[in-house]
C-alpha positions in Angstrom: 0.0 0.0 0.0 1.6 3.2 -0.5 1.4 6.0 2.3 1.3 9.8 1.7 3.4 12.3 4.2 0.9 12.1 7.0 0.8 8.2 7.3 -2.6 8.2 5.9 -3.1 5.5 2.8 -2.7 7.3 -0.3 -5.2 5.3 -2.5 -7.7 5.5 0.0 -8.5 9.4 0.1 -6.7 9.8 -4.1 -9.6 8.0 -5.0 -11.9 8.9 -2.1 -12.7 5.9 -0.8 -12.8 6.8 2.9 -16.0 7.8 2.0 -17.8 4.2 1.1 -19.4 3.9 4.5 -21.6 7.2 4.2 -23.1 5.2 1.6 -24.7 3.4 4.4 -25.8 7.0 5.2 -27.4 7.5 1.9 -29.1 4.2 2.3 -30.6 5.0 5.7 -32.4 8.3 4.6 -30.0 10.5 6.8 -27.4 11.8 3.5 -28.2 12.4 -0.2 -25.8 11.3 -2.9 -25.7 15.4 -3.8 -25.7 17.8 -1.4 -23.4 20.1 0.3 -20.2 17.9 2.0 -20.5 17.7 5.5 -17.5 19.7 7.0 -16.0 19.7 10.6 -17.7 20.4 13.5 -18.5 24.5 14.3 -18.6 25.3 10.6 -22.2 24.5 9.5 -23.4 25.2 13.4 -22.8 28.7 13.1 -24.6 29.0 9.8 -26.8 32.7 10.0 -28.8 34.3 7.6 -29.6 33.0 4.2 -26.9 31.0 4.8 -28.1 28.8 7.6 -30.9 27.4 4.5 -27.9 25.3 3.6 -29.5 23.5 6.6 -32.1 22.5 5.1 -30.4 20.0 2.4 -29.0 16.6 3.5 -25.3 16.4 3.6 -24.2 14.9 0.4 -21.7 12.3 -1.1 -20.5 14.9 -3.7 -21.5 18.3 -4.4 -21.5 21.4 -5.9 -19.0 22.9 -3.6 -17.1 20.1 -3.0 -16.2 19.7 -7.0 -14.5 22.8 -6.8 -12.6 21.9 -4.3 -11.6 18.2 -4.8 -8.6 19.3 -4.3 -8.9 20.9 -1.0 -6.5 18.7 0.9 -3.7 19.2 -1.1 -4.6 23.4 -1.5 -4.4 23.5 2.3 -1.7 21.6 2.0 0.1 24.3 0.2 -0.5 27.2 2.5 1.3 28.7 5.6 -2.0 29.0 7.8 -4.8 26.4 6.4 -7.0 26.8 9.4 -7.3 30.4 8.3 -7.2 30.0 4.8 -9.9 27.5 5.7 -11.8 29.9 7.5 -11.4 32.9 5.0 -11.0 31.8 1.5 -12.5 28.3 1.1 -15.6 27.8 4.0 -16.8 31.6 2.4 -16.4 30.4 -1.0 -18.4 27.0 -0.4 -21.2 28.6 0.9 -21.9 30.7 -1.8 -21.4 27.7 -4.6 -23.9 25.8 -2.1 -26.2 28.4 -1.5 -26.0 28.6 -5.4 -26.6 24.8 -5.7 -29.8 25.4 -3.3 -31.3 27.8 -5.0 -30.5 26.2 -8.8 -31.2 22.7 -7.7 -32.8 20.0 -10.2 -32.6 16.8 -11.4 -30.1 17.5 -14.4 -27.9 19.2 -12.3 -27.6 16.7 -9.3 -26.7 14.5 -12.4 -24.0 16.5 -14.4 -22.7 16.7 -10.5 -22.7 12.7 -10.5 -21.2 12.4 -13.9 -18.2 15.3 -13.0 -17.3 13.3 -9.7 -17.0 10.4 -11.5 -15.0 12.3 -14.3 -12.3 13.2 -11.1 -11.9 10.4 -9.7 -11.1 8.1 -12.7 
């Protein structure tokens, strides 16, 4: 198996597998396959304003937000602070793309979201 800098299997999260069991998730009603990533703990919690109707959507598999950054390990990665590059560039920036997700949500787009995961990963 080959291992990346932190110890952590490199297979596993280049081809996102670490997140097979929320498919059990999905299955039980509690995540979507699209919807906005869950993120850590505090982030979503403190949610105000027209953004706390991100709330209102199950936590997805895949997502609008998190296509744009399907990279964000290895951006954070690449920075002197990531906690606050976290907390000003990229947690802003995936609320909006989510809140635009919310408000342009639909069939076709859940699937070009499906289809462009897919396209990453392989």
């Amino acid at each position: 198996m080959i291992l990346g800098k932190s110890g952590k299997s490199f297979i596993i999260y280049k081809f996102k597998l670490d997140v097979l069991p929320q498919l059990f998730n999905i299955l039980q009603g509690n995540m979507s396959i699209v919807g906005p990533k869950p993120d850590i703990p505090g982030y979503y919690d403190c949610l105000q304003s027209e953004a706390a109707n991100l709330l209102k959507l199950k936590p997805g598999l895949t997502g609008y937000a998190s296509l744009h950054y399907f990279n964000e390990e290895k951006i954070l990665n690449n920075v002197n602070d990531p906690k606050h590059y976290n907390d000003q560039v990229i947690f802003p920036q995936k609320i909006r793309l989510n809140l635009w997700y919310l408000n342009h949500i639909s069939l076709c787009l859940d699937l070009k979201i499906i289809l462009k995961t897919l396209i990453l990963l392989f």
